[in-house]
Backbone of each chain as nested JSON, in Angstrom:
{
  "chains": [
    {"id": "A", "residues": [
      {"number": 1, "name": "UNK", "atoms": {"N": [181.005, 55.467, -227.056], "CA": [179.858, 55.225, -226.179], "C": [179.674, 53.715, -225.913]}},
      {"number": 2, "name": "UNK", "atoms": {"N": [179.622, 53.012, -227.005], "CA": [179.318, 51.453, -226.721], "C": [180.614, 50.64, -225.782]}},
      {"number": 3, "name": "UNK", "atoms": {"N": [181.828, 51.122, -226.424], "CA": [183.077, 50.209, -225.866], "C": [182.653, 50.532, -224.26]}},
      {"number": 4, "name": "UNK", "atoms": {"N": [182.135, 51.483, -224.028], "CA": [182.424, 52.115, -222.514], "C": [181.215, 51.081, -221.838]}},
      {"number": 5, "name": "UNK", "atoms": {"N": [180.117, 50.843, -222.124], "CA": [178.92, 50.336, -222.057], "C": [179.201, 48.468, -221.889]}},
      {"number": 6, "name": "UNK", "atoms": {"N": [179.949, 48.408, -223.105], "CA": [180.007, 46.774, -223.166], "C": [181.142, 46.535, -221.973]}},
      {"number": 7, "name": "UNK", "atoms": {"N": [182.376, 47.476, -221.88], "CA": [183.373, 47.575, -220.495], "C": [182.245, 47.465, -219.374]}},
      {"number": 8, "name": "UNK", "atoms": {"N": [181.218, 48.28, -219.062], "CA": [180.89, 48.67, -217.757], "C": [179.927, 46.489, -217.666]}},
      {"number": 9, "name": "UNK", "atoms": {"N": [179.219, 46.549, -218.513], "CA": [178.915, 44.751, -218.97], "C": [179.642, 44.055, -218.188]}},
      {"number": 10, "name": "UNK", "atoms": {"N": [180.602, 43.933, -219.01], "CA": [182.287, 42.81, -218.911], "C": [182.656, 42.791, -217.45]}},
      {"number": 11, "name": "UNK", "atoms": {"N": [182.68, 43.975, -216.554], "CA": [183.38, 44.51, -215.395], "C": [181.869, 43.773, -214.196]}},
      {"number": 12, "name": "UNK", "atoms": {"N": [180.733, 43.994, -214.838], "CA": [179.309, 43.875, -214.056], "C": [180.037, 42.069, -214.267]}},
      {"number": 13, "name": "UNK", "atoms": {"N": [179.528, 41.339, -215.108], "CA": [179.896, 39.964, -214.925], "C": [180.596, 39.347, -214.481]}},
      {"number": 14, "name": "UNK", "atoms": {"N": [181.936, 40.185, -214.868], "CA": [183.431, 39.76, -213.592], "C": [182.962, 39.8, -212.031]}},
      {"number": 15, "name": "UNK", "atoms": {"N": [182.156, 40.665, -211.574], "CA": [182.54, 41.122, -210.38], "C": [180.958, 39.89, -209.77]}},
      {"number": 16, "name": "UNK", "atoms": {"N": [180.005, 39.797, -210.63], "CA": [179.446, 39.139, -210.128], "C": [179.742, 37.553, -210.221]}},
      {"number": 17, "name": "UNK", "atoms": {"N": [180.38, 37.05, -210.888], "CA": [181.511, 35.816, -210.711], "C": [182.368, 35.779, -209.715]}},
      {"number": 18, "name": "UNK", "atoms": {"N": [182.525, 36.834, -209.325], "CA": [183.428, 36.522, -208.013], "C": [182.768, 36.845, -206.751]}},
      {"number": 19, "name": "UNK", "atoms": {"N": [181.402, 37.393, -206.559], "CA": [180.518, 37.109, -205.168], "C": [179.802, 35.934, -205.328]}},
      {"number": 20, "name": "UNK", "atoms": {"N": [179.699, 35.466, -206.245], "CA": [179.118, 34.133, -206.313], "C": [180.133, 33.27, -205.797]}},
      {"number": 21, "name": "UNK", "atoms": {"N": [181.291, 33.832, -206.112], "CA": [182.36, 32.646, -205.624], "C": [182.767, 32.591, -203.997]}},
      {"number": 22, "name": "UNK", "atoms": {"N": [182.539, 33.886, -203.951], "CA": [182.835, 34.194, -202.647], "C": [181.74, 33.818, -201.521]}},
      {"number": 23, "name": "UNK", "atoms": {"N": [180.574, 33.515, -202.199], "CA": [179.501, 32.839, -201.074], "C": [178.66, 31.706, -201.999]}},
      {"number": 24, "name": "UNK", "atoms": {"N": [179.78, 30.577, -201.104], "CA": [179.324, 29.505, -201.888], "C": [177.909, 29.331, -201.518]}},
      {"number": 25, "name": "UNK", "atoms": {"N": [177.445, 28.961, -202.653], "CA": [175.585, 28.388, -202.461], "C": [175.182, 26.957, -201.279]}},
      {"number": 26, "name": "UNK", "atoms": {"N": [176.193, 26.429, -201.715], "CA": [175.949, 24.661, -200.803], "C": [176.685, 24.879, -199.26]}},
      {"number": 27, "name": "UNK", "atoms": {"N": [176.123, 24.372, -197.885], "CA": [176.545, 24.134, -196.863], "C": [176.766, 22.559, -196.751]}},
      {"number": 28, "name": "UNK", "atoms": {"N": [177.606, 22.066, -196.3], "CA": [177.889, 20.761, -195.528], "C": [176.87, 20.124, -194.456]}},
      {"number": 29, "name": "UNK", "atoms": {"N": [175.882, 19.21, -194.85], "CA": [175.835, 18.695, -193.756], "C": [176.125, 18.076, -193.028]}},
      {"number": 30, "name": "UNK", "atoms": {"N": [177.65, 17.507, -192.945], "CA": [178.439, 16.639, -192.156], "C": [178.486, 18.101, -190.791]}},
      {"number": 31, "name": "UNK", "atoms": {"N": [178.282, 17.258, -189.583], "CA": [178.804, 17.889, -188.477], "C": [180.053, 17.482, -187.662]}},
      {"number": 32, "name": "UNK", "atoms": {"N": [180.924, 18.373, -187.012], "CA": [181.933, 17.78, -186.198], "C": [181.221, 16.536, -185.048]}},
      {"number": 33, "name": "UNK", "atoms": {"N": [181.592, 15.583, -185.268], "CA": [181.423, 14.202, -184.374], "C": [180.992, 13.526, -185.081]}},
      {"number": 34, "name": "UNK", "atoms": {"N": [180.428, 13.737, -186.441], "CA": [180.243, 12.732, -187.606], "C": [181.056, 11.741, -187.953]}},
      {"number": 35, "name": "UNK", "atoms": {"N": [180.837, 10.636, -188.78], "CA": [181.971, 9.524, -188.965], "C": [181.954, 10.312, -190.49]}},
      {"number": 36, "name": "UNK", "atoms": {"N": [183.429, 10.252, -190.37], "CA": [183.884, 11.115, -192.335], "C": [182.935, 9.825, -193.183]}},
      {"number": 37, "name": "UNK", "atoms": {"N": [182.768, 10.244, -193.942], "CA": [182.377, 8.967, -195.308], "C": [183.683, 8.538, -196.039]}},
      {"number": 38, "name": "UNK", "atoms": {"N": [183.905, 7.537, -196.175], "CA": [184.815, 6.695, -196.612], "C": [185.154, 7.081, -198.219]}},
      {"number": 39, "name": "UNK", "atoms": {"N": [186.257, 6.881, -198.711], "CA": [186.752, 7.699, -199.753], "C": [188.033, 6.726, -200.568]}},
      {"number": 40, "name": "UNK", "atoms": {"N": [187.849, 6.399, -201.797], "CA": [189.096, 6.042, -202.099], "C": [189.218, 6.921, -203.773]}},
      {"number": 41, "name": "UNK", "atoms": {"N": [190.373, 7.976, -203.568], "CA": [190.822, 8.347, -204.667], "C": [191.977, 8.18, -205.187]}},
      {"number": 42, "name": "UNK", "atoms": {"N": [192.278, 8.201, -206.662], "CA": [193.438, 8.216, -207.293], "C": [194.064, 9.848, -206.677]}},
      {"number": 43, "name": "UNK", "atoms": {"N": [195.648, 9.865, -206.794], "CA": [196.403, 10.939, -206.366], "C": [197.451, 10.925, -207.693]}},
      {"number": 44, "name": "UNK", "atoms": {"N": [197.946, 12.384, -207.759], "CA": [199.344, 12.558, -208.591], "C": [200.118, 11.65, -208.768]}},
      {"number": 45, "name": "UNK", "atoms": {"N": [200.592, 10.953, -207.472], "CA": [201.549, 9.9, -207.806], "C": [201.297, 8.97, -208.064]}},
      {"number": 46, "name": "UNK", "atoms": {"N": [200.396, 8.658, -208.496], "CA": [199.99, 7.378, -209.173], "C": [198.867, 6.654, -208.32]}},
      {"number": 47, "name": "UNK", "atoms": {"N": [199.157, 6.75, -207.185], "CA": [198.318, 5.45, -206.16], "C": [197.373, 6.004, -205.609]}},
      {"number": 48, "name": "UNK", "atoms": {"N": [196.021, 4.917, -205.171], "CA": [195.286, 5.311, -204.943], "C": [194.806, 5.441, -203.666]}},
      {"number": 49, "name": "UNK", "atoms": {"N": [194.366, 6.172, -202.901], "CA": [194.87, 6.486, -201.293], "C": [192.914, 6.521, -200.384]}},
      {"number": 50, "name": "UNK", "atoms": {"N": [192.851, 5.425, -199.603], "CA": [191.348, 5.251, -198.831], "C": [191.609, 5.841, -197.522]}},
      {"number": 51, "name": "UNK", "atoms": {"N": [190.322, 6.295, -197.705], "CA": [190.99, 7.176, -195.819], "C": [190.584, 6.464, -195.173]}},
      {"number": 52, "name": "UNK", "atoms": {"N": [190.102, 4.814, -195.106], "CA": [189.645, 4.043, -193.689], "C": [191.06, 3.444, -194.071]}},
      {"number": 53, "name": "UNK", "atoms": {"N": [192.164, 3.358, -194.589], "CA": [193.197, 2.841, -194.713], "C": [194.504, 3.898, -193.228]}},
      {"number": 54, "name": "UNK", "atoms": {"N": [193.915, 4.408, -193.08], "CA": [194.638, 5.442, -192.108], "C": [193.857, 5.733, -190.361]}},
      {"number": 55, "name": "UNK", "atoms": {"N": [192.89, 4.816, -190.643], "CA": [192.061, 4.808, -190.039], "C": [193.195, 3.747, -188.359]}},
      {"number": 56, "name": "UNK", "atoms": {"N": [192.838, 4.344, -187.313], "CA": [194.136, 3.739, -185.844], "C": [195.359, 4.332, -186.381]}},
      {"number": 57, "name": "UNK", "atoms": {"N": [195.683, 5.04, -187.238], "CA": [197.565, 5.077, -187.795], "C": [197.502, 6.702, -188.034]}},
      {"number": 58, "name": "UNK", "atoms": {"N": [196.863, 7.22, -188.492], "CA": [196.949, 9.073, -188.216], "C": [195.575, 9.818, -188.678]}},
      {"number": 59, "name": "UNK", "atoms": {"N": [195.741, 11.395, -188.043], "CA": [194.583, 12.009, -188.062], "C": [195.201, 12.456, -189.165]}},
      {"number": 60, "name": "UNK", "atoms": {"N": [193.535, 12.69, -189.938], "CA": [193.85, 13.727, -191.739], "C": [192.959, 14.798, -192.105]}},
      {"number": 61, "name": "UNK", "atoms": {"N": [194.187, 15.216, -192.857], "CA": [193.381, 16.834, -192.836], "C": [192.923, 16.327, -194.502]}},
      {"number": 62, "name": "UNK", "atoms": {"N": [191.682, 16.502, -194.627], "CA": [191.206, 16.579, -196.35], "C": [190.886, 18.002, -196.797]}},
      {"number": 63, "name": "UNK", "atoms": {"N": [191.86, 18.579, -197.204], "CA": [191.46, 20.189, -197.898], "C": [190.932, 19.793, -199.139]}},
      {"number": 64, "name": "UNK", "atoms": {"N": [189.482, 20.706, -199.943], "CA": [189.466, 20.729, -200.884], "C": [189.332, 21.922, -201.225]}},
      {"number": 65, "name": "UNK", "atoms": {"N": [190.114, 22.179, -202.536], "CA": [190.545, 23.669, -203.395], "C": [189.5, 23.199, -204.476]}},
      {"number": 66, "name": "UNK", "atoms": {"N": [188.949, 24.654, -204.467], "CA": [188.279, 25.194, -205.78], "C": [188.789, 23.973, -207.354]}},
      {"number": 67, "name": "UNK", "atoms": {"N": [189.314, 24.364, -207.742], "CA": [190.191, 23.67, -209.103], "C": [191.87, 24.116, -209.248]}},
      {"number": 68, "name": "UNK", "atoms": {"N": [192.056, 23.338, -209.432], "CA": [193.926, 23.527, -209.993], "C": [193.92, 24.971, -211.087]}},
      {"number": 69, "name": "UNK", "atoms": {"N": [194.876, 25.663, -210.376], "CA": [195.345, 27.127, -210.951], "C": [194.784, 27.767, -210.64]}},
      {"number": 70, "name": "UNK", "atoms": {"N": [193.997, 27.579, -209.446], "CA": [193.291, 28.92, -208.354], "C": [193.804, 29.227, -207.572]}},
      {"number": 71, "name": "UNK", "atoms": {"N": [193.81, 30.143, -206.832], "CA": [194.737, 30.226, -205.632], "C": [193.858, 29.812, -204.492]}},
      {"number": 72, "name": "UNK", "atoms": {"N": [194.473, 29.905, -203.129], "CA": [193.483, 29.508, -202.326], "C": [194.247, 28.218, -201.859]}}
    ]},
    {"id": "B", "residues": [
      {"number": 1, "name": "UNK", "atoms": {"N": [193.021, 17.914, -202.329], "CA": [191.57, 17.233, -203.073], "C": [191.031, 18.291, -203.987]}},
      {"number": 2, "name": "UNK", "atoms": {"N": [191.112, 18.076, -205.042], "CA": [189.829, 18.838, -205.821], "C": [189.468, 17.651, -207.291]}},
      {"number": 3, "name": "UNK", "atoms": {"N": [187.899, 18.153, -208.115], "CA": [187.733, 17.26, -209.038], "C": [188.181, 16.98, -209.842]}},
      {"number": 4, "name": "UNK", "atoms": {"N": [189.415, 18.181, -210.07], "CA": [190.279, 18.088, -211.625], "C": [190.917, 16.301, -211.748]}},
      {"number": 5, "name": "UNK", "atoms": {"N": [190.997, 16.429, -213.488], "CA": [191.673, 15.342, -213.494], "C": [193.168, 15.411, -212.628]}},
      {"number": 6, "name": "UNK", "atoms": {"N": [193.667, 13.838, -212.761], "CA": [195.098, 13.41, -211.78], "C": [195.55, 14.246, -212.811]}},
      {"number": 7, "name": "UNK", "atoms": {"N": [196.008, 14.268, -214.484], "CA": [196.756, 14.499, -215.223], "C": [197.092, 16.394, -214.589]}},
      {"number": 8, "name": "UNK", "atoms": {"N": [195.793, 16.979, -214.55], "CA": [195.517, 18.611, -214.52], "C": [195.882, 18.573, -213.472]}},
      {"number": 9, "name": "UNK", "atoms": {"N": [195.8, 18.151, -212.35], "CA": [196.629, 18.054, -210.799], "C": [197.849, 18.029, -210.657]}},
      {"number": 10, "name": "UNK", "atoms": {"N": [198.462, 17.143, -211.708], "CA": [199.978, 16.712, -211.904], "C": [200.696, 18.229, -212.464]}},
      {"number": 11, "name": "UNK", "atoms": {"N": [199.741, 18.818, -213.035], "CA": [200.8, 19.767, -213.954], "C": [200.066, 21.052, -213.197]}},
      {"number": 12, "name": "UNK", "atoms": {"N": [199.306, 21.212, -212.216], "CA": [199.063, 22.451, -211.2], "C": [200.489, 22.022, -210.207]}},
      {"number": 13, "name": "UNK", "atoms": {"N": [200.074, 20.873, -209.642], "CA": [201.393, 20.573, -208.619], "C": [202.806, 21.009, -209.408]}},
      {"number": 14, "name": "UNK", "atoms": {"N": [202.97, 20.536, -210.307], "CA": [204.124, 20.904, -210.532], "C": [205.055, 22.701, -210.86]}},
      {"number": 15, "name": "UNK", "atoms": {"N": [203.451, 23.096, -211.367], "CA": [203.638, 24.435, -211.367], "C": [203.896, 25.161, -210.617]}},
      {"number": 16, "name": "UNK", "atoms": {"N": [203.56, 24.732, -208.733], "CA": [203.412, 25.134, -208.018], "C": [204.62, 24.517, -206.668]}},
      {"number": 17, "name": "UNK", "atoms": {"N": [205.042, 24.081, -207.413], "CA": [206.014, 23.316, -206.557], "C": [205.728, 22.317, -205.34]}},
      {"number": 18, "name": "UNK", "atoms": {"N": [204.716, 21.943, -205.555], "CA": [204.054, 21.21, -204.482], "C": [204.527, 19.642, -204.684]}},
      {"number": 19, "name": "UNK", "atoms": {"N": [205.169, 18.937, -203.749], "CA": [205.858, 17.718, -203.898], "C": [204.898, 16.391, -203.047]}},
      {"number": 20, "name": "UNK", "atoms": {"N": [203.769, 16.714, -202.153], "CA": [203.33, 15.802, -201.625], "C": [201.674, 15.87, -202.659]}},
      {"number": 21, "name": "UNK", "atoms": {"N": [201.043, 14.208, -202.717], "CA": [200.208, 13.939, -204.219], "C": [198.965, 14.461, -203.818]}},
      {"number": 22, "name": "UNK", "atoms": {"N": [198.096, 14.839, -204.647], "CA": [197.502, 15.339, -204.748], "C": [195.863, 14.49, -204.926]}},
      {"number": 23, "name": "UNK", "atoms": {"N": [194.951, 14.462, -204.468], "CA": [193.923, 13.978, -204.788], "C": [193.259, 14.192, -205.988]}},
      {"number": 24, "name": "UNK", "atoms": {"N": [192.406, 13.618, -206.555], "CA": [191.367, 13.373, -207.562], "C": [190.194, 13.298, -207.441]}},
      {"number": 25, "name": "UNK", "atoms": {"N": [189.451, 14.217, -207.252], "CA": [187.903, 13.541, -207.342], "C": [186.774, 13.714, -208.166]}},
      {"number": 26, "name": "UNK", "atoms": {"N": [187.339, 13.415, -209.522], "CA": [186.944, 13.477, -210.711], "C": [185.673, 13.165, -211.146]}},
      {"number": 27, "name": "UNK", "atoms": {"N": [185.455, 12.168, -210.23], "CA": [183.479, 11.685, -210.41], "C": [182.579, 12.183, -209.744]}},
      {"number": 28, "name": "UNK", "atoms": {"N": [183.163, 13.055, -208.915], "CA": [182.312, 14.188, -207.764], "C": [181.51, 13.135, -206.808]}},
      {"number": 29, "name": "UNK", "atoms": {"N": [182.052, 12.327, -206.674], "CA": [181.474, 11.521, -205.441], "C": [181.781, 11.794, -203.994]}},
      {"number": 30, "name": "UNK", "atoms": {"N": [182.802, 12.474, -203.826], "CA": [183.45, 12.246, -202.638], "C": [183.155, 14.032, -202.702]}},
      {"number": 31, "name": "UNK", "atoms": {"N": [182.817, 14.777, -203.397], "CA": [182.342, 16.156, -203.003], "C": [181.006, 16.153, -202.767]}},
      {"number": 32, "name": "UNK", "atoms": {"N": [180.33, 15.636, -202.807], "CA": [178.818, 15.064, -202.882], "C": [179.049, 14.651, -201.435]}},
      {"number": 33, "name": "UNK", "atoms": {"N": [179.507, 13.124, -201.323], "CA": [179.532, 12.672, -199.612], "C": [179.803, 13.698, -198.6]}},
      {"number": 34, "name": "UNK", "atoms": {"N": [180.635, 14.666, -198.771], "CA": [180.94, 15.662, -198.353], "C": [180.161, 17.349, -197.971]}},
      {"number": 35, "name": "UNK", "atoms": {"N": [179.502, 16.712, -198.826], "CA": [178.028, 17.737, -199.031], "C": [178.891, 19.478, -199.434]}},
      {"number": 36, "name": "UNK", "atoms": {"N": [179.552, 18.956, -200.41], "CA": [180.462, 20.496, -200.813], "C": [180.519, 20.615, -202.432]}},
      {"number": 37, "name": "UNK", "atoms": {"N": [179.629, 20.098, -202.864], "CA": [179.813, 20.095, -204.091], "C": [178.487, 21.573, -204.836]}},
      {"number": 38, "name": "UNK", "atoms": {"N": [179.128, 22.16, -205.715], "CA": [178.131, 23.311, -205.906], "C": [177.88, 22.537, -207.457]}},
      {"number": 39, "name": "UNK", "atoms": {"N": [176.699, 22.367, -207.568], "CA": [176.077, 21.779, -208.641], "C": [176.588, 23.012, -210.262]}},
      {"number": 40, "name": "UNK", "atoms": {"N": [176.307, 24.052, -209.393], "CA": [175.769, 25.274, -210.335], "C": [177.099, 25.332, -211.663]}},
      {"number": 41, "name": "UNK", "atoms": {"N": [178.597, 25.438, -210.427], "CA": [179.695, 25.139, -210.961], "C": [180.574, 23.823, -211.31]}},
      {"number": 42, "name": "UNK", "atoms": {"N": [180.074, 23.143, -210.992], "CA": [180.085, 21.619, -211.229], "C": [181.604, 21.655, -210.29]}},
      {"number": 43, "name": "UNK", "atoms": {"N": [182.227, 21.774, -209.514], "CA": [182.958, 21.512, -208.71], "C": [183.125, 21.462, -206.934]}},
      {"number": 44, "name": "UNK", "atoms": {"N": [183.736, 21.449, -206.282], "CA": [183.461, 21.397, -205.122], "C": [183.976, 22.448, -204.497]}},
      {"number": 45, "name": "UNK", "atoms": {"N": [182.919, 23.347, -203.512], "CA": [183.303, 23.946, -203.041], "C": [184.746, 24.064, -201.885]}},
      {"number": 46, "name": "UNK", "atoms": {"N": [185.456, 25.261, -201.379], "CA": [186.335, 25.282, -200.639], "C": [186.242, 24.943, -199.568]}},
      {"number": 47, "name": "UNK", "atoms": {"N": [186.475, 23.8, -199.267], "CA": [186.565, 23.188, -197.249], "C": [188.102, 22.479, -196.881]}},
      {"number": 48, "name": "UNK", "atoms": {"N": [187.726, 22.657, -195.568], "CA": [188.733, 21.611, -194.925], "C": [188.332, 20.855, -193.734]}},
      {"number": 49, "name": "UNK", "atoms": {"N": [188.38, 19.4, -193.975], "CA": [188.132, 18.882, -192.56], "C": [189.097, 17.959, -191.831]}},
      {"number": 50, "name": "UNK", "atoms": {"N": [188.715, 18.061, -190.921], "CA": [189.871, 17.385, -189.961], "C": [189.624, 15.841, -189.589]}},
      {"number": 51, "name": "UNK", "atoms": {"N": [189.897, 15.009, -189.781], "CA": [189.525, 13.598, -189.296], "C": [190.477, 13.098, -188.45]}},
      {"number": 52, "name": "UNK", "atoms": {"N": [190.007, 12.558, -187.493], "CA": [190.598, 11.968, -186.248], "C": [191.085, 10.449, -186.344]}},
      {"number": 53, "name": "UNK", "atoms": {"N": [191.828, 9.807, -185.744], "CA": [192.259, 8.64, -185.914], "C": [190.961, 7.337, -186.064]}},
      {"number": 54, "name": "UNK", "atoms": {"N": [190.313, 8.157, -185.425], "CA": [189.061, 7.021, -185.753], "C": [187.928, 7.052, -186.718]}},
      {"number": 55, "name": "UNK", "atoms": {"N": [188.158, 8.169, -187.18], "CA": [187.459, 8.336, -188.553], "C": [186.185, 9.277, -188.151]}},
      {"number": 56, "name": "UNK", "atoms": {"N": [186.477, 10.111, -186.937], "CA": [185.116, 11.09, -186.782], "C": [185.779, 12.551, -187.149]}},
      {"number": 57, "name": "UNK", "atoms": {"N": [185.337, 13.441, -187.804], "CA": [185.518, 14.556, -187.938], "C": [185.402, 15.535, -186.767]}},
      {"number": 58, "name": "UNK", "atoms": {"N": [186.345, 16.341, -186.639], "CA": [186.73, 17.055, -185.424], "C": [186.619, 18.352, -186.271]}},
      {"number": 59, "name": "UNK", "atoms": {"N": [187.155, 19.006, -186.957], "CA": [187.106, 20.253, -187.249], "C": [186.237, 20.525, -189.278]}},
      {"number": 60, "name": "UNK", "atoms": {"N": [185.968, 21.2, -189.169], "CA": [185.243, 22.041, -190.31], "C": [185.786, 23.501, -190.578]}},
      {"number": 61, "name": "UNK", "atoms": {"N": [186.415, 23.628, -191.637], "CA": [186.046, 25.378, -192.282], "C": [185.382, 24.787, -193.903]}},
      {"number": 62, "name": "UNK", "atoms": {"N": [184.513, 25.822, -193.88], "CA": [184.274, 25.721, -195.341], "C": [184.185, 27.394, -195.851]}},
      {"number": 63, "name": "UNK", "atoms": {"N": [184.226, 27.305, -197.409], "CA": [184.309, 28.755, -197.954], "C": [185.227, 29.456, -197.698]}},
      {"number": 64, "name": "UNK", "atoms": {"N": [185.162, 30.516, -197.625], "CA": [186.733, 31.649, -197.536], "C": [187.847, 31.386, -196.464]}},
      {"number": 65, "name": "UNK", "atoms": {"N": [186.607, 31.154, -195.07], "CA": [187.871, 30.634, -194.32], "C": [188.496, 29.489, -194.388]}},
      {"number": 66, "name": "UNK", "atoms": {"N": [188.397, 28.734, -195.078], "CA": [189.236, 27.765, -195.373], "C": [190.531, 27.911, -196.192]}},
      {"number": 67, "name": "UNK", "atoms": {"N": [190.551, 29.328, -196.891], "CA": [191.688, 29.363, -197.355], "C": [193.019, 29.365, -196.357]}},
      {"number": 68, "name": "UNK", "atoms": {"N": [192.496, 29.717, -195.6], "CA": [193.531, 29.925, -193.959], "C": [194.117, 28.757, -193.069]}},
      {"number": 69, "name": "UNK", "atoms": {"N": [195.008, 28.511, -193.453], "CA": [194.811, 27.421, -192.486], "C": [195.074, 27.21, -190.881]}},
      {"number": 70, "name": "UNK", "atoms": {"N": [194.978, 28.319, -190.763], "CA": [195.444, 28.507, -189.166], "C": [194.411, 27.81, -188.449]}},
      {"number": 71, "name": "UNK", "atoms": {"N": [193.034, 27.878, -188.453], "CA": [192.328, 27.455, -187.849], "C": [192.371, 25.61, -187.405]}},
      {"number": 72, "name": "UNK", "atoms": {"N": [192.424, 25.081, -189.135], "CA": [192.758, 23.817, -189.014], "C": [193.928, 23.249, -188.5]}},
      {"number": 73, "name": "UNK", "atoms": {"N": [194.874, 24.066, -188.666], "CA": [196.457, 23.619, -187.46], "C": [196.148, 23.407, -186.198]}},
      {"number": 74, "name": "UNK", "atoms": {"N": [195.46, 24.807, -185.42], "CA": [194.832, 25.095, -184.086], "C": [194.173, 23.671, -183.796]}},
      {"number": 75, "name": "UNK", "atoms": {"N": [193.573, 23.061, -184.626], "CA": [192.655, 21.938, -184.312], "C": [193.07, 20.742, -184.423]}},
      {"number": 76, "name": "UNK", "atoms": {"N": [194.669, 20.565, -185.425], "CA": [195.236, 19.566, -185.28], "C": [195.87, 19.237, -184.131]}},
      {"number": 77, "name": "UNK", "atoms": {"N": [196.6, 20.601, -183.867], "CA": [197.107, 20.91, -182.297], "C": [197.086, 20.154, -181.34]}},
      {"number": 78, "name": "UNK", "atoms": {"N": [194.985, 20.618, -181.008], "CA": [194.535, 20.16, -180.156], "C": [194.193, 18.718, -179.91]}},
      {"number": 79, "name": "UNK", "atoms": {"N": [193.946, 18.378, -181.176], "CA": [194.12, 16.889, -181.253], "C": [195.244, 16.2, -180.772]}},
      {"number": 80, "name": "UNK", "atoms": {"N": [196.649, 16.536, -181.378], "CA": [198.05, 15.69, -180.921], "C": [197.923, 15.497, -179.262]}},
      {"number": 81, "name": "UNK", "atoms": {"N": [197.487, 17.352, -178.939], "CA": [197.582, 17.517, -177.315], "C": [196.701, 16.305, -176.561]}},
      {"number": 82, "name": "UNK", "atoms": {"N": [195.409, 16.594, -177.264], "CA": [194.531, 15.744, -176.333], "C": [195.083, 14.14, -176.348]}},
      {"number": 83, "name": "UNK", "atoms": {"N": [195.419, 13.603, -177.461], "CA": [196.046, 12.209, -177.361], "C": [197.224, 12.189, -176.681]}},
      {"number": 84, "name": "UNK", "atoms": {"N": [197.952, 12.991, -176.369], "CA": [199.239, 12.636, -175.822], "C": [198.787, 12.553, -174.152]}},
      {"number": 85, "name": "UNK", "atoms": {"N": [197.639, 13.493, -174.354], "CA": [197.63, 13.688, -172.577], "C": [196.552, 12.025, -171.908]}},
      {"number": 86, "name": "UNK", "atoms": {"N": [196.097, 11.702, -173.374], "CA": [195.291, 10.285, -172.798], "C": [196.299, 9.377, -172.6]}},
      {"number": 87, "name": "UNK", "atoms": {"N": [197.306, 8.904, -173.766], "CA": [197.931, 8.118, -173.425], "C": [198.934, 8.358, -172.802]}},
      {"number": 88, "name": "UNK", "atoms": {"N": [199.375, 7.447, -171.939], "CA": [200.385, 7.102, -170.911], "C": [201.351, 7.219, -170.746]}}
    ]}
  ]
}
């Protein structure tokens, strides 16, 4: 009786971890025609990369993923 | 881009075979400027934006559709198109 109970639990928390995930809480208020906000991060390869550094020289796509070992 | 450390980035990329570097944004500043950061989970939510040579944002997905990237290609697209057809 209980294993089945604490399963139906376990399965309730999973599933509500993943509609939470699935509708993120926060919207963006940056709009298209906005100026991006300026950014300088460290990267994998060592160096550290500013996006007003690209700024006249190419358009950039900034994806951000959930966390490393998610899919997506 | 995501907040993980460079080190935890280094060894997702590699897992994944991914050869071009990977961002860091470990102090959640730049998910914050971005206004994508979910407090609740302390990371930044799923987006993609498009920035233009001059530093204005042209395209937005955020959340699920952003896993896709068709949309954001479509919009890079249109970008190459529209510059090629300005300049001369």
């Amino acid at each position: 009786m209980y294993p089945r109970l604490l399963l139906s639990l376990v399965l309730l928390a999973v599933f509500s971890v993943v509609a939470m995930a699935q509708q993120p809480p926060v919207k963006t208020h940056l709009k298209v025609g906005d100026p991006a906000p300026d950014f300088t991060l460290r990267a994998t390869d060592g160096k550290a990369y500013k996006l007003s550094d690209f700024k006249n020289k190419k358009n950039v796509v900034l994806a951000i993923y959930v966390l490393a070992f998610t899919g997506g | 881009m995501s907040v993980d450390s460079v080190p935890a980035n280094r060894e997702f990329a590699k897992q994944i075979g991914i050869t071009f570097p990977l961002l860091s944004d470990f102090k959640r500043t730049v998910v914050k400027d971005y206004g994508v950061f979910n407090e609740e989970q302390g990371f930044g939510n799923r987006a993609t934006f498009l920035i233009d040579k001059e530093g204005i944002i042209r395209h937005i997905d955020e959340g699920n559709v952003a896993v896709d990237p068709t949309t954001v290609v479509e919009a890079c697209n249109a970008l190459q198109h529209k510059k090629a057809a300005t300049t001369p």
